[in-house]
MITIDREN-39119 format. One record per residue (C-alpha): x, y, z; residue number from 1. Coordinates in nm, 2 decimals. Example, Ala and Ser with C-alpha at 12.3 -4.5 7.8 and 13.67 -1.06 7.14 Angstrom:
2
@u:1.23&v:-0.45&w:0.78&base:1 $
@u:1.37&v:-0.11&w:0.71&base:2 $
END
This chain:
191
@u:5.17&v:20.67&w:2.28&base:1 $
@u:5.42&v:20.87&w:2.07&base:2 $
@u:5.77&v:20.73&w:2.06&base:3 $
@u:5.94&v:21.00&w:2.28&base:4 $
@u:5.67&v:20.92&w:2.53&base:5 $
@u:5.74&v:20.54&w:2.50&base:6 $
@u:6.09&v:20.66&w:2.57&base:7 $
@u:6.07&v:20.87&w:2.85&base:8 $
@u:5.84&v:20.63&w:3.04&base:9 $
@u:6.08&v:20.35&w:3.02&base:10 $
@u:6.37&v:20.58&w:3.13&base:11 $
@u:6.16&v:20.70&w:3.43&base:12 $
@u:6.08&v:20.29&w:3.44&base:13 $
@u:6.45&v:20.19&w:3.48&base:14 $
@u:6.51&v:20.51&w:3.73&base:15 $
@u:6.25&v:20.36&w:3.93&base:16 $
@u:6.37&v:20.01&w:3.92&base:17 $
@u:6.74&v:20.06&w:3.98&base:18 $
@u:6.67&v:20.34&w:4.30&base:19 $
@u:6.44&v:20.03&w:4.41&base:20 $
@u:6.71&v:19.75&w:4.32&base:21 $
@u:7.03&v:20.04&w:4.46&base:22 $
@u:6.82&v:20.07&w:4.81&base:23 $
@u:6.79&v:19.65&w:4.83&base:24 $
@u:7.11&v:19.59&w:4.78&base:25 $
@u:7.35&v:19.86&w:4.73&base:26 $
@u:7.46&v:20.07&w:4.40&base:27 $
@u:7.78&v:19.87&w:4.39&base:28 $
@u:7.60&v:19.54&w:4.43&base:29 $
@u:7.29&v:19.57&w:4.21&base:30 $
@u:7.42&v:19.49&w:3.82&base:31 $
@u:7.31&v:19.62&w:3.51&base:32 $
@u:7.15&v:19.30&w:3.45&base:33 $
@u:6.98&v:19.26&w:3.78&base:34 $
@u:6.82&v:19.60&w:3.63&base:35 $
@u:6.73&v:19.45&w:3.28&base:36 $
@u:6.59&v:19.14&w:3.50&base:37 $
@u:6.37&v:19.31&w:3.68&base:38 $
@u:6.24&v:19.54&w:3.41&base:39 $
@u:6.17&v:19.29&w:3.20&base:40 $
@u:6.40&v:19.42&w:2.95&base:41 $
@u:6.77&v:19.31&w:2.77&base:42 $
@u:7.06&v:19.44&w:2.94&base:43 $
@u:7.12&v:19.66&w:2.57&base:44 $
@u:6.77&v:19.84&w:2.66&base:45 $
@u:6.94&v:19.97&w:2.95&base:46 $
@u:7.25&v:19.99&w:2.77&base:47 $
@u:7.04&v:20.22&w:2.53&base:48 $
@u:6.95&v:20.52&w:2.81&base:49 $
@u:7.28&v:20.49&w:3.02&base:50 $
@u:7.64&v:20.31&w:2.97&base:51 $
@u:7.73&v:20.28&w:3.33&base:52 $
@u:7.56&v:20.23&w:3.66&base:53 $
@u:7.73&v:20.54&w:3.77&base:54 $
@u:7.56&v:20.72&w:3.51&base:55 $
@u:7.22&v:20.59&w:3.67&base:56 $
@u:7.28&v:20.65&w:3.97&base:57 $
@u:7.36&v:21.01&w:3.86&base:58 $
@u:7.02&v:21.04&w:3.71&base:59 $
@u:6.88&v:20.88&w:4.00&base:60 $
@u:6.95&v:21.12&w:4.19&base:61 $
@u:6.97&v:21.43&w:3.98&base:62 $
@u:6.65&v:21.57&w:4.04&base:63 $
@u:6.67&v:21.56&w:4.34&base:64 $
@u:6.98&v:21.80&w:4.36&base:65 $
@u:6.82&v:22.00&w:4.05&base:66 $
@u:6.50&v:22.12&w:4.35&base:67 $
@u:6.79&v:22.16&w:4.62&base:68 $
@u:6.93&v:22.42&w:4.37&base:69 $
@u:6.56&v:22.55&w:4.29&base:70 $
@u:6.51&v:22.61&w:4.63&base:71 $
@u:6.84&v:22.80&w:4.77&base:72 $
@u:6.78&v:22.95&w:4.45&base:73 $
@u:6.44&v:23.09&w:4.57&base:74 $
@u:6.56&v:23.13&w:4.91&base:75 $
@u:6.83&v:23.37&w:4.76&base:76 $
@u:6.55&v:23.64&w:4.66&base:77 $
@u:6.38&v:23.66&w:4.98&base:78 $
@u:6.44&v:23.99&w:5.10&base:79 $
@u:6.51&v:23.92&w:5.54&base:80 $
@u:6.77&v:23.69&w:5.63&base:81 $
@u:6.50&v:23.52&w:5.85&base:82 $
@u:6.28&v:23.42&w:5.55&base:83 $
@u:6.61&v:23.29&w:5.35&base:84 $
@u:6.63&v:23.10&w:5.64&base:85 $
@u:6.29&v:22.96&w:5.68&base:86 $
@u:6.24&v:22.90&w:5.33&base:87 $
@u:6.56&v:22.72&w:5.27&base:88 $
@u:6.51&v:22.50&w:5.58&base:89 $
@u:6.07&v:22.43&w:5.52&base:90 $
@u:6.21&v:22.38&w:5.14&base:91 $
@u:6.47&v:22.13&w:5.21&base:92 $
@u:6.30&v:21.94&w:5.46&base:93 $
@u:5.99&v:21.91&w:5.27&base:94 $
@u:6.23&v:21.78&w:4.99&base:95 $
@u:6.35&v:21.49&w:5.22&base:96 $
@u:6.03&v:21.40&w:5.31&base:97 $
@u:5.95&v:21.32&w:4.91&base:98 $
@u:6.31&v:21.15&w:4.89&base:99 $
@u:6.32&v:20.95&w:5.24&base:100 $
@u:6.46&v:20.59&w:5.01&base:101 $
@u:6.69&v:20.79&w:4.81&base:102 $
@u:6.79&v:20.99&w:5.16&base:103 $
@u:6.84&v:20.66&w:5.31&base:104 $
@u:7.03&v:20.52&w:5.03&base:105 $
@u:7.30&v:20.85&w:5.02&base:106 $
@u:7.31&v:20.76&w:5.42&base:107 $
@u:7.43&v:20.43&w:5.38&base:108 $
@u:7.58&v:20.33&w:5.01&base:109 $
@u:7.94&v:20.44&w:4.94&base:110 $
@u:7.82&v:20.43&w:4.58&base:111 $
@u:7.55&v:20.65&w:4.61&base:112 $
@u:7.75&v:20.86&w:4.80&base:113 $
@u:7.99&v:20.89&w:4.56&base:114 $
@u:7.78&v:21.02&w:4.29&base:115 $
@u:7.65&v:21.24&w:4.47&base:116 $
@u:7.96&v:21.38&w:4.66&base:117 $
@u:8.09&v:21.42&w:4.31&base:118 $
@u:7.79&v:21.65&w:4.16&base:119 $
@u:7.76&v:21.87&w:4.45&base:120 $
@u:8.15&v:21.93&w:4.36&base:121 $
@u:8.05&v:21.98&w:4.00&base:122 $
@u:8.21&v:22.27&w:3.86&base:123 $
@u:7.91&v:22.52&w:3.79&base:124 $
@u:8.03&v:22.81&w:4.01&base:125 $
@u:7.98&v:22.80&w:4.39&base:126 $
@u:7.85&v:22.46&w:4.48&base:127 $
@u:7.55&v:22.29&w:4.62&base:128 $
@u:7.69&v:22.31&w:4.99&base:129 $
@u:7.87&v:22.68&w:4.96&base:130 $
@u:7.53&v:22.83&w:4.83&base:131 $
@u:7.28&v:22.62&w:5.13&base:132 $
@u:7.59&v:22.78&w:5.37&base:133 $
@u:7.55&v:23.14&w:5.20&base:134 $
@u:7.20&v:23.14&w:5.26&base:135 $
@u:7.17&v:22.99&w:5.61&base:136 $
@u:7.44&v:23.16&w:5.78&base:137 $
@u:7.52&v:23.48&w:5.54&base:138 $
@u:7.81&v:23.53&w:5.31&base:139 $
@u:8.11&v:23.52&w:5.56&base:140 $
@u:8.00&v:23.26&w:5.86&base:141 $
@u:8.22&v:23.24&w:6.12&base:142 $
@u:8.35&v:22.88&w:6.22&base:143 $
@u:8.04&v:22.84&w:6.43&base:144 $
@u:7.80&v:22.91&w:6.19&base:145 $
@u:7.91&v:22.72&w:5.95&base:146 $
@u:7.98&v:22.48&w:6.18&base:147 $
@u:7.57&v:22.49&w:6.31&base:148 $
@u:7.51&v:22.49&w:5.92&base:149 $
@u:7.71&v:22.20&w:5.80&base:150 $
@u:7.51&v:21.97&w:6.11&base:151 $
@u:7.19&v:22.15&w:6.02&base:152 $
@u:7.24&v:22.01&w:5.65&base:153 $
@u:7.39&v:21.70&w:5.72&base:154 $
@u:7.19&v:21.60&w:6.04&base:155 $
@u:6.84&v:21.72&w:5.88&base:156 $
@u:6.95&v:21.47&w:5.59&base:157 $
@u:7.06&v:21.16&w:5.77&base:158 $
@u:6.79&v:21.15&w:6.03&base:159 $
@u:6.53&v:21.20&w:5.72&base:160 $
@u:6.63&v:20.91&w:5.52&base:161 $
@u:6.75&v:20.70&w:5.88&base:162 $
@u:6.59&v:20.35&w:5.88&base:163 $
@u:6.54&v:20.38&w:6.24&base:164 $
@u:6.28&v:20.65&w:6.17&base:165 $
@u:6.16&v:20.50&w:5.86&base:166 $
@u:5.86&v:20.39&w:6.04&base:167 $
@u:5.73&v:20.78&w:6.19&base:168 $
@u:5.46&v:20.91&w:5.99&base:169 $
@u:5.57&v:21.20&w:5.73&base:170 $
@u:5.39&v:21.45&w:5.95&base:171 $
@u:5.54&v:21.37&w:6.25&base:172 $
@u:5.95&v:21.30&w:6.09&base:173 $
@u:5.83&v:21.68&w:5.95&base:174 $
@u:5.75&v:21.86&w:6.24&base:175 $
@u:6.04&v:21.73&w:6.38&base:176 $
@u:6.29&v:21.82&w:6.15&base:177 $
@u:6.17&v:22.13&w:6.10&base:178 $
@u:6.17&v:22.21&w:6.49&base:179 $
@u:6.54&v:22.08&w:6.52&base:180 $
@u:6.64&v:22.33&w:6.21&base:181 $
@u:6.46&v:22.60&w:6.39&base:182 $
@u:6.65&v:22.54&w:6.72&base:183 $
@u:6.96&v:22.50&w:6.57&base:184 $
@u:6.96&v:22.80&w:6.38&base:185 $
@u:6.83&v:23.05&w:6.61&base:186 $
@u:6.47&v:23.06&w:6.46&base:187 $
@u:6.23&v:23.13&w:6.68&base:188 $
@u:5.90&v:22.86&w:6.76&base:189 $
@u:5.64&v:22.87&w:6.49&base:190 $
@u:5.29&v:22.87&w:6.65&base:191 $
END
């Protein structure tokens, strides 16, 4: 094992440990130590990769937002409105269903919330939420659509990562979800 890949694993290591320690206890609660602890590692290891526990929760859920983009991204160059549509919703809900904890954690953690509120904000032209709009309910929605859009998004999200639910098989929390999208946004049933 090569250096870099030494590094990378034990930053993928301490991703994994702190969305685990962040979904126990809360980002505002769980310490940089309580990460170090449970690694196995001094708290200057961690201090190493990031300087703040905002910082990890940023990378935490950074890729994450990075295959939201991908996909309105690829939604953008379909050529119907109708298969923008169903790729942006079948792409975002099959995202959730890979990121139920960190779905759940965004749903209930001010912290997490926080960061995340904050990069969807981030300054890189139109942002995460204008471009899922764009694609979902055209260019210039009216109230309503954007509206039916913003509970699409939102409601799709928070039932995903919901505890209550955190018990429904995958295949059964996707049909679901994707049926719901469907209704709300005028698609027709899939057979």
């Amino acid at each position: 094992m090569t250096a870099s890949t030494a590094a990378t694993d034990t930053r993928t290591r301490l991703l994994d440990t702190a969305l685990k320690l962040f979904s126990e206890h809360g980002v505002e609660a769980t310490s940089l130590q309580m990460i170090a602890d449970e690694l196995g590692v001094t708290k200057a290891a961690v201090y190493y990769y990031f300087k703040t526990k905002d910082e990890i929760a940023e990378a935490v859920a950074a890729p994450t937002l990075l295959e939201l983009e991908q996909i309105i991204e690829a939604a953008r160059t379909k050529r119907t409105r109708g298969a923008q549509i169903d790729h942006a919703l079948s792409g975002f809900v099959e995202l959730i269903m890979r990121q139920r904890l960190l779905l759940g954690l965004y749903n209930s953690d001010p912290g997490m919330q926080r960061v995340v509120t904050r990069t969807f904000q981030a300054p890189r032209g139109e942002d995460l939420r204008t471009r899922m709009r764009a694609v979902l309910a055209g260019d210039n929605p009216g109230l309503d659509e954007a509206i039916t859009v913003h509970v699409v998004f939102t409601g799709i999200a928070m039932a995903g990562g919901a505890p209550e639910y955190a018990g429904v098989d995958d295949e059964t929390l996707r049909r679901n979800l994707l049926e719901v999208g469907r209704r709300l946004l005028g698609r027709p049933k899939r057979r």
